[in-house]
C-alpha positions in Angstrom: 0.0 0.0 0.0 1.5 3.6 -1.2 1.2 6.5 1.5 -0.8 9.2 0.0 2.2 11.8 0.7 4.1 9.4 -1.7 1.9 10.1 -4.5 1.3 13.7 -4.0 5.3 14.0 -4.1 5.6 11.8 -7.1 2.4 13.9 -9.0 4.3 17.2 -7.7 7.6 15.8 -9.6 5.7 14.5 -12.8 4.1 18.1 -12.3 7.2 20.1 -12.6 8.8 18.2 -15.0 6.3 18.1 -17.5 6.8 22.2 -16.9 9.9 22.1 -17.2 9.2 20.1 -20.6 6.9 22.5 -21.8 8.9 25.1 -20.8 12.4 24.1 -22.7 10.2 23.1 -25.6 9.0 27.0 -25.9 13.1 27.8 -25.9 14.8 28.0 -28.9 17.8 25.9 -29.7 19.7 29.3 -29.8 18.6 30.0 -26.4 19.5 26.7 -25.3 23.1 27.0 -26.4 23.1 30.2 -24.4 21.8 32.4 -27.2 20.1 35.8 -26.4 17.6 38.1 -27.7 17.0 42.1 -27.4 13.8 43.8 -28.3 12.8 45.8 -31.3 9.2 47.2 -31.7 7.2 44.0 -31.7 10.4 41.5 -32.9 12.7 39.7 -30.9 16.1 40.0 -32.4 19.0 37.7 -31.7 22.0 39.0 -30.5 24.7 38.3 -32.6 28.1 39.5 -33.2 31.1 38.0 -34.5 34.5 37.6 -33.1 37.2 39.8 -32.9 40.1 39.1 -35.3 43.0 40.6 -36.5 43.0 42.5 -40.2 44.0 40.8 -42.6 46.9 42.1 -45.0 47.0 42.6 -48.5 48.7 39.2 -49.4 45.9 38.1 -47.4 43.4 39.8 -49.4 44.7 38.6 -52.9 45.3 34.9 -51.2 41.3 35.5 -50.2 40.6 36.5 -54.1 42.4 33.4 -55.4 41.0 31.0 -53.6 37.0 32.5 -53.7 37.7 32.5 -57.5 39.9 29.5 -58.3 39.9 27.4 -55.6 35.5 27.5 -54.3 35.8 24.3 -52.5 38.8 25.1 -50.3 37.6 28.6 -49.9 34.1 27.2 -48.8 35.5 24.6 -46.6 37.9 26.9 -44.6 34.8 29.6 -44.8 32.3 26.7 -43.0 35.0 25.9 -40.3 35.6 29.2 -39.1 39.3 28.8 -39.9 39.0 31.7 -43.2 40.4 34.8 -41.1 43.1 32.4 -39.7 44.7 31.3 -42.7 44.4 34.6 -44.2 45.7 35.9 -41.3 49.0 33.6 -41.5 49.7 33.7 -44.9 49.6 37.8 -44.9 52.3 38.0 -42.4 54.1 34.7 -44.3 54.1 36.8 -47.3 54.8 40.1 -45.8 57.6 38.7 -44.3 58.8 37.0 -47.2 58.8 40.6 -49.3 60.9 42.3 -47.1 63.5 39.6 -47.0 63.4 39.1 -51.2 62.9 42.4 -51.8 66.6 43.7 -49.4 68.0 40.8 -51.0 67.4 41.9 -54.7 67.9 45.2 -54.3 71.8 44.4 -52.7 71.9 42.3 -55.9 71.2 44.8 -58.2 73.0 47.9 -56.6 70.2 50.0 -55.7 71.8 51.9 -53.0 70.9 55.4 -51.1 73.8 56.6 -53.5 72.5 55.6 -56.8 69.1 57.3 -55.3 71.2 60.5 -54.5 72.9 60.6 -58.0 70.0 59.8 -60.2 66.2 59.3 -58.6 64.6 58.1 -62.1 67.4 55.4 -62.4 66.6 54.4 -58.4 62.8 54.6 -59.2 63.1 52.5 -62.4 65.6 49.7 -60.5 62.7 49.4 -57.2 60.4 49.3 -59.6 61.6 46.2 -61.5 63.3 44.8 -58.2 59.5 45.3 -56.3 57.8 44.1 -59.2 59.6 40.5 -59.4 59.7 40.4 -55.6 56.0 40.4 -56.0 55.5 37.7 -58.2 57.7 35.5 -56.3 55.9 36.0 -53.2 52.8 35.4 -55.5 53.9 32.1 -57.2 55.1 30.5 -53.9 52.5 31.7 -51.0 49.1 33.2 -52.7 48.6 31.3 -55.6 50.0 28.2 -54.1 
């Protein structure tokens, strides 16, 4: 024989939980995961932001344009992941970092000194100009389009 302050305590808990139930079932599964909302006239908006990242670069940039245009499946599966802003963000300061080592390099190679830019400025132009140019292209060939 069941006490009858057993089954009032065992109807409370069925009680509750089936509020409970109710109650989480009337929660979104944005809410759930911790998810808020903020009102706006008669519309409950979710608020979202995203996460703070570095900039990315211009080698990041043109690495971004290359693979959006010739390499969508990569582009979409690092875009999916979250991991876009990352790689971008590494390959910038790969690049960047590769440019300033190439481009000292060439220039020592090709004699494009303070002096030759105190002599003759349209010669010094013209030489950075070429020495720049290639340096680019390198860094292109071996990091962005890569």
């Amino acid at each position: 024989m069941v006490s009858k302050n057993v089954v009032e305590t065992v109807d409370t808990v069925y009680c509750r939980k089936s509020e409970q139930t109710e109650e989480s079932a009337m929660k979104s599964l944005f809410e759930e995961l911790g998810g808020t909302y903020h009102q706006k006239g008669d519309y409950l908006l979710p608020d979202l932001s995203l996460p703070e990242t570095a900039p990315v670069g211009v080698w990041g940039q043109r690495r971004r344009y290359y693979l959006k245009t010739q390499r969508e499946p990569l582009y979409n599966a690092l875009l999916l992941s979250g991991k876009l802003n990352d790689h971008l963000i590494e390959v910038d300061t790969q690049a960047e970092a590769m440019f300033s080592q190439l481009d000292k390099q060439l220039a020592e190679q090709e004699s494009v000194t303070e002096q030759l830019k105190a002599e003759n400025q349209m010669e010094w132009v013209g030489r950075m100009n070429n020495v720049r140019n290639r340096t680019t292209e390198v860094v292109c060939s071996e990091l962005i389009y890569a």
